[in-house]
C-alpha positions in Angstrom: 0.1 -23.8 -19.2 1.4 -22.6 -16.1 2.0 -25.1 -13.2 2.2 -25.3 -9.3 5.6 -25.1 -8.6 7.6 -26.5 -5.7 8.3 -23.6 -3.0 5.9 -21.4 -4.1 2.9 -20.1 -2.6 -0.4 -21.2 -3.2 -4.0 -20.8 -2.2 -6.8 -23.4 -1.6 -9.9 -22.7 -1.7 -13.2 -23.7 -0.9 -16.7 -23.6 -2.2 -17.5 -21.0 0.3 -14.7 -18.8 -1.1 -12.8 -19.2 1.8 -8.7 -19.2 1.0 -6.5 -21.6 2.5 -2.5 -20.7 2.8 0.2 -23.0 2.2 4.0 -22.7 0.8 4.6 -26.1 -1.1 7.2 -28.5 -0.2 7.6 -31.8 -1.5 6.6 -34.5 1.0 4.6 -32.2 3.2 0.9 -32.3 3.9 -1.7 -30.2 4.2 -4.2 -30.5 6.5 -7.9 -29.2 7.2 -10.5 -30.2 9.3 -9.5 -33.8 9.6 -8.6 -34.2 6.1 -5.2 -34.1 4.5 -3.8 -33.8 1.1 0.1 -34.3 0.0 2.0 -31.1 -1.6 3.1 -34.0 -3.8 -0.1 -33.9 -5.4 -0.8 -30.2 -5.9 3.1 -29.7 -7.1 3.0 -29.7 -11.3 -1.0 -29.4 -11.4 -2.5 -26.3 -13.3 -3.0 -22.9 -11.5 -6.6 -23.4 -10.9 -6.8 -26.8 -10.5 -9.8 -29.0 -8.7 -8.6 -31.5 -6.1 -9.7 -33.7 -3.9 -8.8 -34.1 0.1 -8.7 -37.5 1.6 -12.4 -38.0 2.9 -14.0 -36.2 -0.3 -13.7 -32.5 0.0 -13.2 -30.0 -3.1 -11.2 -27.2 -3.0 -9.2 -25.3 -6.4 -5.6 -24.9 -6.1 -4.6 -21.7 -7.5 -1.6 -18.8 -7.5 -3.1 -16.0 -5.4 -3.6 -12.5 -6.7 -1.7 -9.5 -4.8 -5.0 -8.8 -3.2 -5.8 -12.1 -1.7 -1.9 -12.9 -0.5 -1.4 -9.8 1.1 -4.5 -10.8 2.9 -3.4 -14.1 4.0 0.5 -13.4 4.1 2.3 -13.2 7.8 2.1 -9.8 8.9 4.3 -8.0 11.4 2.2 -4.6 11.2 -1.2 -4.6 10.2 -1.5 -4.1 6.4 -2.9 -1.8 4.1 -6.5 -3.6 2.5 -6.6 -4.2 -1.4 -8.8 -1.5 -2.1 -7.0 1.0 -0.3 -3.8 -0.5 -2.5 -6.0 0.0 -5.7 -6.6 3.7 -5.0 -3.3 4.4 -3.9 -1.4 3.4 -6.6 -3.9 5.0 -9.3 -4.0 8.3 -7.3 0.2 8.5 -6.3 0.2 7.8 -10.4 3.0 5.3 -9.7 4.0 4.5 -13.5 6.8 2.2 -15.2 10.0 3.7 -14.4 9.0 5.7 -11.8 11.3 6.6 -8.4 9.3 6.2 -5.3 10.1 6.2 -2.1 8.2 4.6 0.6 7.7 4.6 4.5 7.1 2.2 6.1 7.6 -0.9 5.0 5.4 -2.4 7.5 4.1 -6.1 6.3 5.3 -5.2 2.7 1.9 -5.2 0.8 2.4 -1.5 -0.1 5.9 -1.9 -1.1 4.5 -4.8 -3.5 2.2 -2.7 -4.9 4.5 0.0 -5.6 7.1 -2.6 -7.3 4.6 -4.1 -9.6 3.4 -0.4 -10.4 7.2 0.8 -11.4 8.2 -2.3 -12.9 11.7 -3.6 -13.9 12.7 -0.2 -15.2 11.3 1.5 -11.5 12.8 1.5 -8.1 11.7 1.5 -4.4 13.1 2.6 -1.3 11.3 1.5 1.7 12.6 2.9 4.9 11.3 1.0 7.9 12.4 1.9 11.6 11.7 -1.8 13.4 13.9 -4.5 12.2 11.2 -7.2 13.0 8.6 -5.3 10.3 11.1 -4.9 7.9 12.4 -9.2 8.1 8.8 -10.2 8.0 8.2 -7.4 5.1 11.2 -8.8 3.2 10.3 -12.7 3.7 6.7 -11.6 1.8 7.8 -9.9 -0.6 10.4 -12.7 -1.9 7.8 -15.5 -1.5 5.5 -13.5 -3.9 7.4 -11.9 -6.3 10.9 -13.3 -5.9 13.8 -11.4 -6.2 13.5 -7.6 -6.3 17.2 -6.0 -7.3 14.8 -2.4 -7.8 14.1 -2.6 -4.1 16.1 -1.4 -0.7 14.5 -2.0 2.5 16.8 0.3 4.5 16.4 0.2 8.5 15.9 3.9 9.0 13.8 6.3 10.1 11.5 8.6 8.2 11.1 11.0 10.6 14.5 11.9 11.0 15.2 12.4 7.2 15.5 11.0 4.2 18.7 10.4 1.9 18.7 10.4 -2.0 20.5 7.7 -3.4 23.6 8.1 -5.0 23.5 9.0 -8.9 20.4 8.1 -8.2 18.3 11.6 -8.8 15.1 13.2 -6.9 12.3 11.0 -6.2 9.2 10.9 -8.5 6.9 9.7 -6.0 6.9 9.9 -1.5 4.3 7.2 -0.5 4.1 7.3 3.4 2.3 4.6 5.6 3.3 6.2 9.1 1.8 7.2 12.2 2.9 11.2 11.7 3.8 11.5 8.5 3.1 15.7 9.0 7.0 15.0 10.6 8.4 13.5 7.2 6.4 16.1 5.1 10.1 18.5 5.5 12.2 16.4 4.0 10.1 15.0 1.6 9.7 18.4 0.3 13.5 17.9 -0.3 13.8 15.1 -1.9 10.6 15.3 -4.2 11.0 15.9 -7.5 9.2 19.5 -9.0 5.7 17.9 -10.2 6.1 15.1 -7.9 3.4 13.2 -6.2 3.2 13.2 -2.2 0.7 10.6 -0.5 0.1 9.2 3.0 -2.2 7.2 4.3 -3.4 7.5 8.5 -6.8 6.4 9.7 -7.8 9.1 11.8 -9.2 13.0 11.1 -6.4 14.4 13.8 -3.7 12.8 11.7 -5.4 13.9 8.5 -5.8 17.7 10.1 -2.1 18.1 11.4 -0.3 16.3 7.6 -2.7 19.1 6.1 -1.1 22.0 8.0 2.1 20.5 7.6 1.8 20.3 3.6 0.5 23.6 3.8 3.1 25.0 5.6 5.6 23.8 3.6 4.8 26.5 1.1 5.9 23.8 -1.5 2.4 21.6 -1.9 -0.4 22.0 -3.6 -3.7 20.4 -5.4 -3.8 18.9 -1.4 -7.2 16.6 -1.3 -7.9 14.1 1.2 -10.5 10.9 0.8 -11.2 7.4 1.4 -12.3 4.2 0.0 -15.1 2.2 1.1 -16.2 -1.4 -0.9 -19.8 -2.6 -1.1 -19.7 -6.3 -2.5 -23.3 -7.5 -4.0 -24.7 -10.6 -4.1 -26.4 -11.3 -7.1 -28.5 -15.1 -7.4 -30.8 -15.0 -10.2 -33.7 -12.7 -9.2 -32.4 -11.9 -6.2 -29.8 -8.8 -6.3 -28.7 -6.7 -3.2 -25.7 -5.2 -1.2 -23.9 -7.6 1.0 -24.6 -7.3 4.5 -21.0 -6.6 5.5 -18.7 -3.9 3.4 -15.0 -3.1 3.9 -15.7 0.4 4.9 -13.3 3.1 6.7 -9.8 2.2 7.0 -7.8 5.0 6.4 -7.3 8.5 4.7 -5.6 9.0 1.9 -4.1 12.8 1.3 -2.1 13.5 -2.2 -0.4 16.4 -2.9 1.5 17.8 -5.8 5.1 19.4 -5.4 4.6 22.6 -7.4 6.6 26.4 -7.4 4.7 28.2 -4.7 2.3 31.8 -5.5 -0.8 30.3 -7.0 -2.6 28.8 -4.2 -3.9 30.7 -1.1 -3.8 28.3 2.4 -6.5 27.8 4.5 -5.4 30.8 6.1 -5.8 33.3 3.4 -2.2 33.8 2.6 0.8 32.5 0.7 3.0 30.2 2.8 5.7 33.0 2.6 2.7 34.9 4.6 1.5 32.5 6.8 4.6 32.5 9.4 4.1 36.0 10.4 0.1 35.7 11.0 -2.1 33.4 13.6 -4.7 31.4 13.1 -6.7 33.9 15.5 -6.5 36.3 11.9 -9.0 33.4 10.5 -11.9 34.7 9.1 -15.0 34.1 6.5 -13.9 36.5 4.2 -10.7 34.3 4.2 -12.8 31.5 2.9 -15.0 32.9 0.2 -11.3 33.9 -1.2 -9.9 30.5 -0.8 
């Protein structure tokens, strides 16, 4: 059965579902609301546990998920939600074993995702520009999964290139959480593997329209397809069955592309990247669409 161990992270949480964070230590105590309960207590109990607080209060003691830490974990940049995490993984097709390489490192809930996703066999390497991200990031990620030898947070920047590790091969995958990834789309077009995945996540339609061009212009990417993700909990009491009132709804876009041999795909333009840097986009016309 596994236990609540010393050091570790824990949730508790209420019969409201509300999740309470705390890191146990022996001899501390928690405290809510006027009530207190000692780590000693919760340390050795079952994940999932019921306990009691001083004046009467119920809460379970239990490990968190990925989902609900990264929600509750300290954050230096904001982070990207669960179901934006979900999706990305799935649609990057980060699998056992797999290369990826990732920027930024932000908070470090992507860079967790990733390393459960590649596994022991996997790597990751997380390039992140400010050095107060990347300590926070780090912190996180050792609380939650421990250590990680597959992983190198290297303080770098993205947008001025990125370097292939020694022995170490192309990448499989480029996962990008950055404000312009359309300036990393060049060298990740260098360091990709042929058949490799590309994927970045921004939350507005001008960042989505300029990563576009820049993938485009490339002459290396195609199967491009942006989307997003929105969540519609339900609430369900016997007879009574509708959506929740609130919803996680838009928080970003996510655009994937495939690193294939260029010839078969026409741009938005109407012409093969090798044509598209000796015609405008004032050359832009319906016909060009139907043929698209």
């Amino acid at each position: 059965m596994a236990r609540l161990q010393d050091g570790e992270r824990i949730h508790l949480v209420d019969k409201k579902g509300r999740h309470y964070a705390l890191t146990l230590k022996a001899g501390a105590i928690f405290q809510h609301s006027g009530e207190t309960i000692s780590h000693d207590i919760l340390i050795g109990r079952p994940d999932g546990s019921l306990v009691t607080l001083s004046r009467g209060t119920r809460m379970i003691a239990l490990r968190p998920t990925l989902a609900e830490y990264v929600l509750k974990m300290p954050r230096g940049a904001q982070v990207i939600y669960p179901k934006d995490l979900a999706i990305i993984a799935m649609w990057a097709d980060i699998y056992p074993g797999a290369k990826v390489f990732e920027a930024g490192t932000g908070s470090g809930a992507l860079t967790m995702a990733l390393l459960r996703a590649v596994g022991p066999r996997g790597s990751v390497v997380s390039y992140e520009a400010r050095e107060d991200f990347a300590r926070t990031a780090a912190g996180n990620i050792e609380r939650y999964l421990g250590a990680t030898p597959n992983l190198t947070i290297a303080r770098a920047d993205a947008y001025e290139g990125i370097e292939v590790p020694a022995g170490g091969g192309l990448f499989d995958r480029v996962v990008l959480d950055l404000p312009e990834p359309w300036r990393v789309v060049p060298h990740a077009a260098k360091v990709l593997r042929s058949g490799g995945i590309y994927l970045s996540f921004v939350p507005t339609v001008p960042q989505v329209m300029q990563t576009i061009e820049a993938l485009e212009r490339s002459g290396v990417f195609g199967l491009v397809q942006t989307f997003e993700t929105l969540l519609r909990t339900w609430s369900v009491q016997g007879r009574s069955v509708r959506p929740d009132h609130r919803m996680v709804a838009h928080s970003g876009f996510i655009t994937v592309a495939r690193k294939v041999e260029p010839g078969l795909w026409m741009n938005r333009l109407g012409g093969t990247a090798e044509e598209l840097n000796g015609r405008s986009g004032a050359d832009y016309t319906d016909e060009d669409e139907e043929t698209r």
